[in-house]
C-alpha positions in Angstrom: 15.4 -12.2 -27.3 17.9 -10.8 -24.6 15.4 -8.2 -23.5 11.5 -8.3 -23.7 10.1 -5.1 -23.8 6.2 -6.2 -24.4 7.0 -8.1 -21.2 8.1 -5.3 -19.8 5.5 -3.0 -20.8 2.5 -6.2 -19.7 4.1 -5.5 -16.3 4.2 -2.0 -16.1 0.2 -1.5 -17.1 -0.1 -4.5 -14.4 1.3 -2.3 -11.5 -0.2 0.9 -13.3 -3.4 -0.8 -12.8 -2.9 -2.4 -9.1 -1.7 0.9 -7.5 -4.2 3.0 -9.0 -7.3 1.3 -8.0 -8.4 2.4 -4.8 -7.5 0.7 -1.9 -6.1 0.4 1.7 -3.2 2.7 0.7 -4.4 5.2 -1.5 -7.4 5.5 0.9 -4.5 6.1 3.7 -2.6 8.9 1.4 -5.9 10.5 0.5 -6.8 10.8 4.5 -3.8 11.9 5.6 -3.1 14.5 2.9 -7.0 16.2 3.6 -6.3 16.3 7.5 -2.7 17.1 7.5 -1.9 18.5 4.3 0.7 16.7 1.1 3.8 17.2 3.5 2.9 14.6 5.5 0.9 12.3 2.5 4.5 12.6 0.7 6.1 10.9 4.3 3.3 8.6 4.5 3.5 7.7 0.7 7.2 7.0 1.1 6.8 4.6 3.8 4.2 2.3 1.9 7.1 2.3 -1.1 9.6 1.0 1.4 7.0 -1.8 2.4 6.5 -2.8 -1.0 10.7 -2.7 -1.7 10.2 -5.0 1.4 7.9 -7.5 0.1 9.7 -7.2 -3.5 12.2 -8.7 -1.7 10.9 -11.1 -0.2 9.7 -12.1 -3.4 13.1 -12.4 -5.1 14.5 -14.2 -1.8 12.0 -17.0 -2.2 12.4 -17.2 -6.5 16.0 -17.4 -5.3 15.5 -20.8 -3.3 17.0 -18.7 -0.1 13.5 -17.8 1.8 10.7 -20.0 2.8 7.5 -18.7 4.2 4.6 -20.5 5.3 0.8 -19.4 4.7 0.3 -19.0 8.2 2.9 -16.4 8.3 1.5 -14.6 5.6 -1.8 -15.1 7.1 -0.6 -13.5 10.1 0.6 -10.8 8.4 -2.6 -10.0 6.9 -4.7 -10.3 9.7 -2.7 -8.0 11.7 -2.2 -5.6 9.3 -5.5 -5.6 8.5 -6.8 -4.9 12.4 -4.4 -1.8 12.3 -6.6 -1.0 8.9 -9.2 -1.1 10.8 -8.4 1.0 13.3 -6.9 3.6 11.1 -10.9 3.3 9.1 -12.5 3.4 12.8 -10.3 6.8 13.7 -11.1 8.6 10.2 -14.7 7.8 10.9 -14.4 9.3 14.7 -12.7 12.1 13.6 -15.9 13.4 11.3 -18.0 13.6 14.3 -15.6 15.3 16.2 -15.6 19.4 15.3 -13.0 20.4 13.2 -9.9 21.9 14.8 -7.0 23.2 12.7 -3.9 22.1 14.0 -0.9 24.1 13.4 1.1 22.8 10.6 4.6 23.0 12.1 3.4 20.7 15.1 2.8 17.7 13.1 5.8 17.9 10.5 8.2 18.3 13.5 6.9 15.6 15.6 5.1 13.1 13.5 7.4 12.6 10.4 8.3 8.9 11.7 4.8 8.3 13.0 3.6 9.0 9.1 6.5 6.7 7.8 5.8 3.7 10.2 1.6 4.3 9.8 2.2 3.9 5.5 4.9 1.3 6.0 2.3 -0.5 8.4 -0.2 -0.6 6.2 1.6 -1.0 2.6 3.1 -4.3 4.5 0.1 -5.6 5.2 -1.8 -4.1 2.0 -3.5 -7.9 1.0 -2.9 -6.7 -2.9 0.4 -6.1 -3.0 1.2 -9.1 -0.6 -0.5 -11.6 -3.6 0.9 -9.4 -6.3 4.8 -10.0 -5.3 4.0 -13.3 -4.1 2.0 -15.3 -7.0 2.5 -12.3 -9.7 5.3 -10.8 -9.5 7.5 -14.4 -10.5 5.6 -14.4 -13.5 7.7 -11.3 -15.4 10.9 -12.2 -13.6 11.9 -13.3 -17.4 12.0 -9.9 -18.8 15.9 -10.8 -18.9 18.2 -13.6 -19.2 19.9 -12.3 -16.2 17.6 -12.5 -12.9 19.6 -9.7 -11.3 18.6 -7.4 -14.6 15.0 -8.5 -14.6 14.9 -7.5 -10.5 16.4 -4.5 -10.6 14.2 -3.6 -13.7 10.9 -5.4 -12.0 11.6 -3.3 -8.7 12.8 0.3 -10.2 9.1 0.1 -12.5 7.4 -0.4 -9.2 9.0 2.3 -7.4 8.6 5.0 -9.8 5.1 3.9 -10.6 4.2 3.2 -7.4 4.9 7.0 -6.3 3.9 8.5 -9.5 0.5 7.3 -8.8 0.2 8.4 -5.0 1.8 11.6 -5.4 -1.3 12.1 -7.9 -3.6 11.2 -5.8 -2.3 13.6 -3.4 -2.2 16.3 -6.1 -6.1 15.7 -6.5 -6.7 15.5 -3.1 -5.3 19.3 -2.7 -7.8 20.1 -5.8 -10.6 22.8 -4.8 -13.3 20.7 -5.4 -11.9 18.0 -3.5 -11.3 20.1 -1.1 -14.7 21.3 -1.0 -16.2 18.2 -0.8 -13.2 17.1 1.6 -15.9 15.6 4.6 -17.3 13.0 1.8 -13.8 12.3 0.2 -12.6 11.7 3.4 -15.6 9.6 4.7 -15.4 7.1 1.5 -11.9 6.9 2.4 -11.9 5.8 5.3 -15.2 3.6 4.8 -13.1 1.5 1.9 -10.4 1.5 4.9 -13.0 -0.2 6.8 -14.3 -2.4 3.9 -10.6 -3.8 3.4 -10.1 -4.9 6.7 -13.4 -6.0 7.4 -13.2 -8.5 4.2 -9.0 -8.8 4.7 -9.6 -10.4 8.2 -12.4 -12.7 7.4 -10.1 -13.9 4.3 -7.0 -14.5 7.0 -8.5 -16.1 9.8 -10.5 -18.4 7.4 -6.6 -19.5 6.1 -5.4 -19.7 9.5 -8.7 -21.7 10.8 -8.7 -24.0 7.4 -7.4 -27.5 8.3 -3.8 -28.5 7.1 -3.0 -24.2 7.2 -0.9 -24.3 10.7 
């Protein structure tokens, strides 16, 4: 069969599924699009899809045979990553007991559009889900096509469209009125699952990078 669709569709309900649930980055695009509106969750959005282009790959360089990477590396990555989580978790937290100030909306648009690209390309590369999703399985539907430069480019478009869809909807039903209304709790879960990921994402790294034989 030059072309399997079920394959193709397995795949697509996998990343449907692994971007949707709540995690590190939709916890990220939720926050930033309650404290400084969608403008800035849309920047932040696209910088955790160029992180996971990034790690895609990264993927397709080591299914290639022309990348290597040790655990400790990815380990490293993770554990870092995850600390930045963690201070992102700490900072939504502060901010709650802090009164509420409404900052102009041209200020941060002007000044912070790269700061909101680096913060969601900070944390999508380090996101531990998508890291073990393009490293153990993503390989598994690179068979969708006889040709592997077909089945990437097919593998990698699904995950970019998906992959935004999603966010963009989250940040649609962030901007909802009873969201809004509730936005102190929305914004409090968010940030404590920001907290929850790290917490756990750290333990998990510097058990792999303390485990003997994991140098």
């Amino acid at each position: 069969m030059p072309f399997q669709l079920s394959l193709v569709v397995l795949y697509g309900f996998s990343v449907l599924l692994l971007v949707a649930t709540p995690g590190p980055v939709v916890a990220l695009i939720v926050n930033t699009s309650l404290q400084s509106g969608p403008r800035r969750a849309v920047l932040t959005a696209l910088g955790t899809n160029v992180a996971s282009l990034l790690l895609a790959l990264v993927a397709v360089l080591i299914l290639g045979g022309s990348l290597r990477l040790a655990p400790s590396l990815l380990n490293w990555v993770s554990l870092l990553g995850c600390c930045f989580i963690g201070y992102l978790a700490v900072q939504g937290l502060h901010a709650l007991r802090a009164p509420s100030t409404s900052a102009s909306p041209e200020e941060p648009r002007t000044r912070r559009a790269g700061g909101d690209l680096l913060r969601g390309f900070a944390v999508g590369i380090s996101n531990p889900k998508d890291i073990l999703f393009f490293v153990s399985f993503f390989p598994r539907f690179i068979q969708v096509s006889p040709s592997f430069s077909t089945s990437v480019s097919v593998l990698i478009g699904l995950w970019v469209v998906i992959d935004f869809a999603v966010l963009a909807g989250y940040i649609l039903l962030s901007r909802h009125a009873l969201t809004l209304k509730y936005q102190r709790a929305v914004t409090w879960a968010s940030s404590l699952v920001l907290l929850a990921v790290a917490l756990s994402g750290i333990a998990y790294s510097a058990h792999g990078l303390l485990a003997p034989g994991n140098a």
